[in-house]
C-alpha positions as CSV (number, residue, x, y, z in Angstrom):
1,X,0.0,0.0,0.0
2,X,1.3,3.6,-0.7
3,X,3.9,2.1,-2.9
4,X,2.0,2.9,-6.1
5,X,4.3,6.7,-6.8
6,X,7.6,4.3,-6.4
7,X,7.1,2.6,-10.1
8,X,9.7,3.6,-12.4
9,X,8.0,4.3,-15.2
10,X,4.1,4.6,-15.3
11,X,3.4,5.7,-18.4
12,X,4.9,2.4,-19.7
13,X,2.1,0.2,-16.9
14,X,-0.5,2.4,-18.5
15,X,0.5,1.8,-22.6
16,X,0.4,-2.0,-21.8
17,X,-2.8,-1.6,-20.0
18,X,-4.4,0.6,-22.7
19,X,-2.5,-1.7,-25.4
20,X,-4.0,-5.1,-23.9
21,X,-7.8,-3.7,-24.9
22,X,-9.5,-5.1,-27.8
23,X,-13.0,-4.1,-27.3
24,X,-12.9,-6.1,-23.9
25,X,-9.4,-6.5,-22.3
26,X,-6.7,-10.1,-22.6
27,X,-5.5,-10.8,-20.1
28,X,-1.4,-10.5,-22.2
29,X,-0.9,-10.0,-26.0
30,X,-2.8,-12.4,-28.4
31,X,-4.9,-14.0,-26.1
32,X,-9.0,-13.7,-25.8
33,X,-10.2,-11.1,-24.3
34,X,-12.1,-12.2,-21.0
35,X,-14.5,-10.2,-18.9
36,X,-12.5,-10.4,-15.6
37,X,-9.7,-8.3,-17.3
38,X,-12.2,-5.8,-17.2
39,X,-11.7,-5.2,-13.5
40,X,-8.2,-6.5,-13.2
41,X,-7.0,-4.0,-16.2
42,X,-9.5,-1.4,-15.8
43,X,-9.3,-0.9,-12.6
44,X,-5.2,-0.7,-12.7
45,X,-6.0,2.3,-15.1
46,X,-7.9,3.7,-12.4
47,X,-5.4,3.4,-9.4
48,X,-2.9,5.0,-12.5
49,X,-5.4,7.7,-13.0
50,X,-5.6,7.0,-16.3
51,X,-9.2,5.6,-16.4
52,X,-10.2,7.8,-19.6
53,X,-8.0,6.1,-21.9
54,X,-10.6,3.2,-21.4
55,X,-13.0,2.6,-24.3
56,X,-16.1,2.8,-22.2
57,X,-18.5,1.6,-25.0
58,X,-16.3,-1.3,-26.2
59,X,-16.1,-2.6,-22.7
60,X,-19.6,-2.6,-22.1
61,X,-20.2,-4.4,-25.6
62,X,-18.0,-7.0,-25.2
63,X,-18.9,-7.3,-21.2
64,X,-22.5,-7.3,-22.0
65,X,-22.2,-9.9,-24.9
66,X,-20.8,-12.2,-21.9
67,X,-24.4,-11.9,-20.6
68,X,-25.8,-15.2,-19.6
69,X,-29.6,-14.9,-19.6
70,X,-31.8,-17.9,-18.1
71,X,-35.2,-18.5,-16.7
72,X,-33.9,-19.8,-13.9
73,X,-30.3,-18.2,-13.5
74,X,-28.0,-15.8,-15.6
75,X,-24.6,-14.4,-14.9
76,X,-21.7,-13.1,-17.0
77,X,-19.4,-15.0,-18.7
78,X,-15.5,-15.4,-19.4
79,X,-16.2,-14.9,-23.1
80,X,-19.4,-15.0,-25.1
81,X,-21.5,-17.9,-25.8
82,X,-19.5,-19.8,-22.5
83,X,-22.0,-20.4,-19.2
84,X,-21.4,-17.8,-16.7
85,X,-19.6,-18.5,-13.2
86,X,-19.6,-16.1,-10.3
87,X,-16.6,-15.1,-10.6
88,X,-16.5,-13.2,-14.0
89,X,-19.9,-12.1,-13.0
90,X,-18.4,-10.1,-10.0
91,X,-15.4,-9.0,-12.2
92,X,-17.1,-8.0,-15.2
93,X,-19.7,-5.8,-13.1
94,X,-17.3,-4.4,-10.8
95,X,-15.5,-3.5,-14.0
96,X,-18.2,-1.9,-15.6
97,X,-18.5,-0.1,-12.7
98,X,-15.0,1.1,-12.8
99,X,-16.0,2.4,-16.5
100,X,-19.0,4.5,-15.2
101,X,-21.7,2.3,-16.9
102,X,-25.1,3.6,-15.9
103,X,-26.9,1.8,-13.0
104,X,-23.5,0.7,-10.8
C-alpha cells in the first residue's frame, strides 16, 4: 500500500494496459479477451489515474455480450457464448463499474 508513486516508469504500466484492450481486455498479447480483465485492467488504469484512456463503450459491448440470460439463472461469462460462473460475473460488473456504466 502507498507504494503505487515508487514505479519507475508509469506511463509504460499504462500503454500495456491501454494496449491489452480489444473491445474487452486479454488478459497479455494475443490471447481472448475475458470479462475479468475488465476489472483486473480497468481498474489498474484507475489506481494510474488514467481511467479515460478506457474505451467505455467497447467494454460494455464485449462485457454485455458475456451476458448469460436464463429462466432460472444468468450471470456473465468469461467470453461469449461460454455459461457464466460467479466469478467473471463479479469482475465484469465491478469493472463496468470502474468504466462508469449507468446503473453501478
Amino acid at each position: 500500500m502507498g507504494t503505487l508513486r515508487r514505479l519507475p516508469q508509469p506511463q509504460r504500466t499504462v500503454r500495456w494496459c491501454v494496449e491489452r484492450q480489444v473491445g474487452g481486455f486479454q488478459g497479455r498479447p494475443n490471447k481472448d479477451e475475458d470479462t475479468c480483465y475488465s476489472f483486473w485492467i480497468g481498474g489498474s488504469l484507475a489506481l494510474l489515474g488514467a481511467a479515460t484512456l478506457l474505451q467505455r463503450a467497447a467494454l460494455s459491448a464485449f462485457c454485455l455480450s458475456c451476458q448469460f440470460a436464463h429462466p432460472t439463472f444468468g450471470g456473465i461469462a468469461k467470453h461469449p457464448d461460454t455459461r457464466p460462473d460467479l466469478l467473471h460475473t463479479h469482475y465484469a460488473l465491478c469493472g463496468l463499474s470502474l468504466a462508469g456504466a449507468a446503473g453501478l
